[in-house]
Structures are given as structure tokens and as C-alpha cells.
TITI-631382 format. One record per atom (N, C-alpha, C): x, y, z; residue in three letters; atom name; residue number from 1. Coordinates in steps of 0.2 Angstrom, whole numbers, plus 2048, in hexadecimal, padded with zeros to 3 digits. Layout:
<pts>
<pt <X,Y,Z>,"ALA","CA",NUM>;
...
</pts>
This chain:
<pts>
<pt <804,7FA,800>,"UNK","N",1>;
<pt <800,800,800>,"UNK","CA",1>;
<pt <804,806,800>,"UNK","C",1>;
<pt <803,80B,7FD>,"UNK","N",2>;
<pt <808,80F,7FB>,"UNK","CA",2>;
<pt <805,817,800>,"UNK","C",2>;
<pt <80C,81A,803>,"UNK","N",3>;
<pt <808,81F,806>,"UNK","CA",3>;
<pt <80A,826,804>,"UNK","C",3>;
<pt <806,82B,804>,"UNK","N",4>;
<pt <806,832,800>,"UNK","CA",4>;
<pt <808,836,805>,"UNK","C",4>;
<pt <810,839,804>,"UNK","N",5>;
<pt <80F,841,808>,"UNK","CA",5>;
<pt <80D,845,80A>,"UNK","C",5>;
<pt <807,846,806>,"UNK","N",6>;
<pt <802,84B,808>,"UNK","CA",6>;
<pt <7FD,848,80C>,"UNK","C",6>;
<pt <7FB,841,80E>,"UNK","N",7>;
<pt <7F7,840,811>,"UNK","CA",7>;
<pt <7FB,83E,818>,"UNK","C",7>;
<pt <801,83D,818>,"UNK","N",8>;
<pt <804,83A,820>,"UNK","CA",8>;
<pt <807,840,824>,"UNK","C",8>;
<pt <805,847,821>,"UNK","N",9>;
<pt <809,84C,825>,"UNK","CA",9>;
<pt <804,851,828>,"UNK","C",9>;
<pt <806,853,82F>,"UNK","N",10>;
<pt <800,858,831>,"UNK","CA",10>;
<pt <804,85F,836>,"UNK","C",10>;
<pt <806,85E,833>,"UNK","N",11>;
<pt <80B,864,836>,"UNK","CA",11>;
<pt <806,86B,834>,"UNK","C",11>;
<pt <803,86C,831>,"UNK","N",12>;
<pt <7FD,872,830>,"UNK","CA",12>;
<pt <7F8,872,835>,"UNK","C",12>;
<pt <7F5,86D,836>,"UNK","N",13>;
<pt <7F1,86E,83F>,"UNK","CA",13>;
<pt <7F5,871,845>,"UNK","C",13>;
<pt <7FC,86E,846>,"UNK","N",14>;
<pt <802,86F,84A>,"UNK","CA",14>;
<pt <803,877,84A>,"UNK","C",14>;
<pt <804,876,845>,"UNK","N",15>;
<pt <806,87D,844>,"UNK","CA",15>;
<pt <802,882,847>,"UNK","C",15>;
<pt <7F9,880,843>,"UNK","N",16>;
<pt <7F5,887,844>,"UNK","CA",16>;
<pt <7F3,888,849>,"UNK","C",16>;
<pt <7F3,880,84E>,"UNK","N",17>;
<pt <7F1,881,855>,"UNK","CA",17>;
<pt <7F8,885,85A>,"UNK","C",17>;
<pt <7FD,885,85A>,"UNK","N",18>;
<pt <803,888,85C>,"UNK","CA",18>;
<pt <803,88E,859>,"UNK","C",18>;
<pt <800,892,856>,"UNK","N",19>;
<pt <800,89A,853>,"UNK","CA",19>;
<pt <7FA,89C,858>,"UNK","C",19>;
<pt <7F4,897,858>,"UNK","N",20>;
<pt <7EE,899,85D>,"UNK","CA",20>;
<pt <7F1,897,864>,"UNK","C",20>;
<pt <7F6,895,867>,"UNK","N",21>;
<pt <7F7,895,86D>,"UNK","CA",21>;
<pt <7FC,89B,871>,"UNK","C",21>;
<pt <800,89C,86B>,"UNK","N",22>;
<pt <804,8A1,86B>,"UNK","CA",22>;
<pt <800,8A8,86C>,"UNK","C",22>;
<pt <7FB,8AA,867>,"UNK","N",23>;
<pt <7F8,8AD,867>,"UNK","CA",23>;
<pt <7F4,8B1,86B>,"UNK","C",23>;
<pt <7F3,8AB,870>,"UNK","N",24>;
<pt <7ED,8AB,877>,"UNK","CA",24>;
<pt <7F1,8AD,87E>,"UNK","C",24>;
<pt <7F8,8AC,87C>,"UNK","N",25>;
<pt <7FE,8AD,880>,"UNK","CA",25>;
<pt <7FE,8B3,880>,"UNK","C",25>;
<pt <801,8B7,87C>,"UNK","N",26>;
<pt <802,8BE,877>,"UNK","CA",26>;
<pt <7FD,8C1,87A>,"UNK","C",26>;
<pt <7F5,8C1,877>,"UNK","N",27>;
<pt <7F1,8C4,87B>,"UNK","CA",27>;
<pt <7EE,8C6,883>,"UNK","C",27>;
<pt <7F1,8BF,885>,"UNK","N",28>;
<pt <7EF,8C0,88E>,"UNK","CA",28>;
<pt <7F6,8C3,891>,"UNK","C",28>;
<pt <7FD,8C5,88D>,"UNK","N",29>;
<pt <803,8C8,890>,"UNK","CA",29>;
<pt <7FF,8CE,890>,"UNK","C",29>;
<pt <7FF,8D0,88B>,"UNK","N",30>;
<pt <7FA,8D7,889>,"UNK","CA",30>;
<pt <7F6,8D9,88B>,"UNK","C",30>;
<pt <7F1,8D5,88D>,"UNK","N",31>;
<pt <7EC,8D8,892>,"UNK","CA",31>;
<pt <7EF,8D7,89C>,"UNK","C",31>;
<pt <7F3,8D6,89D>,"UNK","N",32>;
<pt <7F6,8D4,8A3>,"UNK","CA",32>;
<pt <7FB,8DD,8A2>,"UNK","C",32>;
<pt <800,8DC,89D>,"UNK","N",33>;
<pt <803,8E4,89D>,"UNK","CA",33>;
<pt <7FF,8E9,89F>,"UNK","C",33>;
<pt <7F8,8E8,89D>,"UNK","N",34>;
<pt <7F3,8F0,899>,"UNK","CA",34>;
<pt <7F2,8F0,8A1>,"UNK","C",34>;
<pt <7ED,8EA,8A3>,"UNK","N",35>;
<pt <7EC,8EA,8AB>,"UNK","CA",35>;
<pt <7EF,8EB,8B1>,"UNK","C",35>;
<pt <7F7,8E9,8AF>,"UNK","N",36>;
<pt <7FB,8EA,8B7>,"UNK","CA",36>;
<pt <801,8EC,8B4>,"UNK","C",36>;
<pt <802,8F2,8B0>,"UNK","N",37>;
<pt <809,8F3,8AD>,"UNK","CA",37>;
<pt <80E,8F4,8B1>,"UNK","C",37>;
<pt <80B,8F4,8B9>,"UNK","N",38>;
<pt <814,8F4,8BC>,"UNK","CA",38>;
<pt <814,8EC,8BF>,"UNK","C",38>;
<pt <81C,8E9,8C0>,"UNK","N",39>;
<pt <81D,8E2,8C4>,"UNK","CA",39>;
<pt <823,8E5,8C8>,"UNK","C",39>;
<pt <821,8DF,8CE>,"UNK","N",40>;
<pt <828,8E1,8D4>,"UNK","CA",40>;
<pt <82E,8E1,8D0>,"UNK","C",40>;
<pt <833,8E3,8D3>,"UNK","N",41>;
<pt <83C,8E3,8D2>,"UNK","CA",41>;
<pt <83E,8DC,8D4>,"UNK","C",41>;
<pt <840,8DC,8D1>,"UNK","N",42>;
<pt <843,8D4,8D0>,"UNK","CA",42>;
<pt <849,8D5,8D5>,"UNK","C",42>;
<pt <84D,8DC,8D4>,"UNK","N",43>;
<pt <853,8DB,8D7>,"UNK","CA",43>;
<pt <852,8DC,8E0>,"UNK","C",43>;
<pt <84E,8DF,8DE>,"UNK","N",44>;
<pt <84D,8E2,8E6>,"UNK","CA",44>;
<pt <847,8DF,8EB>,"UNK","C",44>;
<pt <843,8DB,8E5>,"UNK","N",45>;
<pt <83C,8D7,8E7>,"UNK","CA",45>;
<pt <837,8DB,8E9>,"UNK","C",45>;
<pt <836,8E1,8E6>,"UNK","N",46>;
<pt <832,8E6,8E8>,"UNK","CA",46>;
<pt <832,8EA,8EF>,"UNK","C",46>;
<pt <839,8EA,8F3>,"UNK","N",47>;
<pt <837,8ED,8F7>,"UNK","CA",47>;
<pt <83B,8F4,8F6>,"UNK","C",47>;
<pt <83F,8F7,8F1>,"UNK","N",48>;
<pt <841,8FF,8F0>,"UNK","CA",48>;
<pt <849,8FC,8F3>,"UNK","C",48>;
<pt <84B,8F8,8F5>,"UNK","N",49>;
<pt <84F,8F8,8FA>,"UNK","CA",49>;
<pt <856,8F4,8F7>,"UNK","C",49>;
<pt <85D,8F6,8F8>,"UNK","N",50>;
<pt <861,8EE,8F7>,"UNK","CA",50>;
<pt <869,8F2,8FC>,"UNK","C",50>;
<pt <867,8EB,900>,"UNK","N",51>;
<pt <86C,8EB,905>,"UNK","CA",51>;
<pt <872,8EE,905>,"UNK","C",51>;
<pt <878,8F1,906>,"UNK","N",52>;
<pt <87F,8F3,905>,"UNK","CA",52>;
<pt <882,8EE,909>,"UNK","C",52>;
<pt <889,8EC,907>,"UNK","N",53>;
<pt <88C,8E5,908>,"UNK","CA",53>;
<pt <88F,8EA,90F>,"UNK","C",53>;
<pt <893,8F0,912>,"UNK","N",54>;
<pt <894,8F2,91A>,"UNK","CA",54>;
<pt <88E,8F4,91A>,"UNK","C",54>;
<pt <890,8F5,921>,"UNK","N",55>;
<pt <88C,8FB,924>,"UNK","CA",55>;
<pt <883,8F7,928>,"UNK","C",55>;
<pt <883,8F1,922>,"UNK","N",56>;
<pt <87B,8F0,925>,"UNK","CA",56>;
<pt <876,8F4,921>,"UNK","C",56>;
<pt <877,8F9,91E>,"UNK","N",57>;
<pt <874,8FE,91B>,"UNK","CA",57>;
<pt <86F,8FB,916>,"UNK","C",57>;
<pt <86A,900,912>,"UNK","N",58>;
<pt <868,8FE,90C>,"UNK","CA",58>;
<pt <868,902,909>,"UNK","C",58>;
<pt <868,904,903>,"UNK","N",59>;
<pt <867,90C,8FD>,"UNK","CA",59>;
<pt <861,90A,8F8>,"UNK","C",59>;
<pt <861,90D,8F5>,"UNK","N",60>;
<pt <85A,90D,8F0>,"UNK","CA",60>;
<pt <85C,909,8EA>,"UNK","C",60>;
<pt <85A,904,8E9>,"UNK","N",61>;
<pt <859,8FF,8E4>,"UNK","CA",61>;
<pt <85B,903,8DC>,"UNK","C",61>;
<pt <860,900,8D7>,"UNK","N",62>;
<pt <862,905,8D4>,"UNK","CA",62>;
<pt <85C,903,8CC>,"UNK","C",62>;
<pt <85A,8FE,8CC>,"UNK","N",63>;
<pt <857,8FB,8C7>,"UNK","CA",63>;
<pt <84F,900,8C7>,"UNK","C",63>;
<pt <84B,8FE,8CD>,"UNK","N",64>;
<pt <848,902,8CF>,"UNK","CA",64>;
<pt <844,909,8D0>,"UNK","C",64>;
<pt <84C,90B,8D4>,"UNK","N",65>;
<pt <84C,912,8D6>,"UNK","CA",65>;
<pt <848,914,8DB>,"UNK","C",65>;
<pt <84A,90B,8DF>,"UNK","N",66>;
<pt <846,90D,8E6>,"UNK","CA",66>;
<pt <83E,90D,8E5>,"UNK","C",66>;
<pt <83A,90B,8E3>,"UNK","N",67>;
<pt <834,90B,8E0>,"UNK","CA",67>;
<pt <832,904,8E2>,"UNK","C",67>;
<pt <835,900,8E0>,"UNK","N",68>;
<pt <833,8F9,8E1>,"UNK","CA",68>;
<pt <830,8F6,8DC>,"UNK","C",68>;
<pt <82F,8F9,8D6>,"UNK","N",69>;
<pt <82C,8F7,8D0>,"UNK","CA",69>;
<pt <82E,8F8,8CA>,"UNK","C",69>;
<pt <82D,8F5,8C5>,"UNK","N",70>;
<pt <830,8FA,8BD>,"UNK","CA",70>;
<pt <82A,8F9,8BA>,"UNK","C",70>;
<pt <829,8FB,8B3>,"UNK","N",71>;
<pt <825,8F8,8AE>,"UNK","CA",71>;
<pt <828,8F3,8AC>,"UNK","C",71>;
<pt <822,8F0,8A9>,"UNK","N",72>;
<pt <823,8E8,8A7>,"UNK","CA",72>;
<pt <825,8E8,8A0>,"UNK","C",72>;
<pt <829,8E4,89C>,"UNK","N",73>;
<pt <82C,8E4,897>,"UNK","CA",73>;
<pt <827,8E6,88F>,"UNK","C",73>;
<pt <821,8E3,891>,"UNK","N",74>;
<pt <81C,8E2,88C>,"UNK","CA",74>;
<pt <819,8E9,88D>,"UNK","C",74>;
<pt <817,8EC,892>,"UNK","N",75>;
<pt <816,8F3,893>,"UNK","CA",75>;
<pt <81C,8F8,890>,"UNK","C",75>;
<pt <81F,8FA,892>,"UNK","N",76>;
<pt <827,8FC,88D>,"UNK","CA",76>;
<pt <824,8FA,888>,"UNK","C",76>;
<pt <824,8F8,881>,"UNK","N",77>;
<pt <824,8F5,87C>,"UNK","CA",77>;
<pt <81E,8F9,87B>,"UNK","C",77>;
<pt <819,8F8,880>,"UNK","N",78>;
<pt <812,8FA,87A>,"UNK","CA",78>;
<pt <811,903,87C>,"UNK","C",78>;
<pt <815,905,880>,"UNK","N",79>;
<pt <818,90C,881>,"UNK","CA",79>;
<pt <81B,910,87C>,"UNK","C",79>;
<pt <81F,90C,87B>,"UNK","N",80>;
<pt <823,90D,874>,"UNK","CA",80>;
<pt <81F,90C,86D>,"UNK","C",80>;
<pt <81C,908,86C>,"UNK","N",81>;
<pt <817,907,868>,"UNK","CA",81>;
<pt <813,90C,865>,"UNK","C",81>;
<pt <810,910,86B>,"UNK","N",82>;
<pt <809,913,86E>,"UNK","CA",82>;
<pt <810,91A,86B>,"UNK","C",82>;
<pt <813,91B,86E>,"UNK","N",83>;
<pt <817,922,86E>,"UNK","CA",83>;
<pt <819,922,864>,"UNK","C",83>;
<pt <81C,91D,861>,"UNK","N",84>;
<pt <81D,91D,85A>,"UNK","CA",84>;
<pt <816,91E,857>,"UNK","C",84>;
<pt <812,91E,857>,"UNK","N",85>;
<pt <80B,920,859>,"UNK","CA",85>;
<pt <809,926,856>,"UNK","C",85>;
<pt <809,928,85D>,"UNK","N",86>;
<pt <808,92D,85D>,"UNK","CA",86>;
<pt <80E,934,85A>,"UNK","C",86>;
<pt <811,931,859>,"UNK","N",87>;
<pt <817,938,856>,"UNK","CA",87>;
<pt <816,936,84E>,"UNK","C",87>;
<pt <814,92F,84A>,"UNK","N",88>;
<pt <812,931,845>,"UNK","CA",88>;
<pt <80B,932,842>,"UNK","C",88>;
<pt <807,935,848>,"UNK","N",89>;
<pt <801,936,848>,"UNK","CA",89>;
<pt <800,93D,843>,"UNK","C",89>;
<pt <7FD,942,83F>,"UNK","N",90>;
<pt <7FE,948,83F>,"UNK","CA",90>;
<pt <7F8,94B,843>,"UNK","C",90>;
<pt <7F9,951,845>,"UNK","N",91>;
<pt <7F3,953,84A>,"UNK","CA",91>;
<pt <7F2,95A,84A>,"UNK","C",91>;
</pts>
């Protein structure tokens, strides 16, 4: 019995289902940016703070700036988006 390459491969469902996953992924980062565009510091873990090696001391978080928070990466990105935007808008 003889078998046809066109009927033994299915990499096109694979495919289109993994473009709809990704997809779904894509849109819930994006609605999570829009909803909560700031995330703790990673370096400092949100507390403003990072230890000094004497003294016992702390100073202000330099990633930060003491804040405890930054904007999240996808937020940046759609700031920048938003701002190319608007300066090729004419008004």
C-alpha cells in the first residue's frame, strides 16, 4: 500500500494551533501591562531599600530609585509605541 506525503503530514494544525496559543499569551501579557503597569523590583524586592556591605546601613535602591517598583517591560514597549504615535500624528 503506497503512502502520500500529503496525506501523512500535519504540521498545519500544529502550527495553527501554536499561533492561537501564542496569541492568547500575547493578549493576556497585554491586558496584565494595561491593568497593573507597575511590578516590584526584583533587586530590592520591592522594598525601596538595598543593604550597604559596612556600616549596617541601607541607601535607596539604584534600579528603582528607591520606589520599590519600575514599569514592566511590555508597558515600556507600548509607551514607546503609543509616544511613535503620537509624534507621527499631525494635529
Amino acid at each position: 500500500m503506497t503512502s502520500y506525503a500529503a496525506t501523512a503530514t500535519t504540521t498545519a494544525g500544529t502550527a495553527g494551533l501554536f499561533l492561537l496559543i501564542l496569541a492568547a499569551i500575547t493578549l493576556c501579557y497585554l491586558a496584565v501591562c494595561w491593568r497593573r503597569p507597575f511590578t516590584r523590583c526584583r533587586r530590592c524586592h520591592g522594598t525601596g531599600r538595598r543593604p550597604v556591605l559596612f556600616l549596617r546601613a541601607a541607601r535607596a535602591c539604584r534600579r528603582c530609585r528607591g520606589d520599590g517598583e519600575h514599569l514592566r517591560a511590555g508597558r515600556v514597549a507600548l509607551n514607546y509605541l503609543r509616544e511613535l504615535h503620537d509624534k507621527g500624528t499631525p494635529r
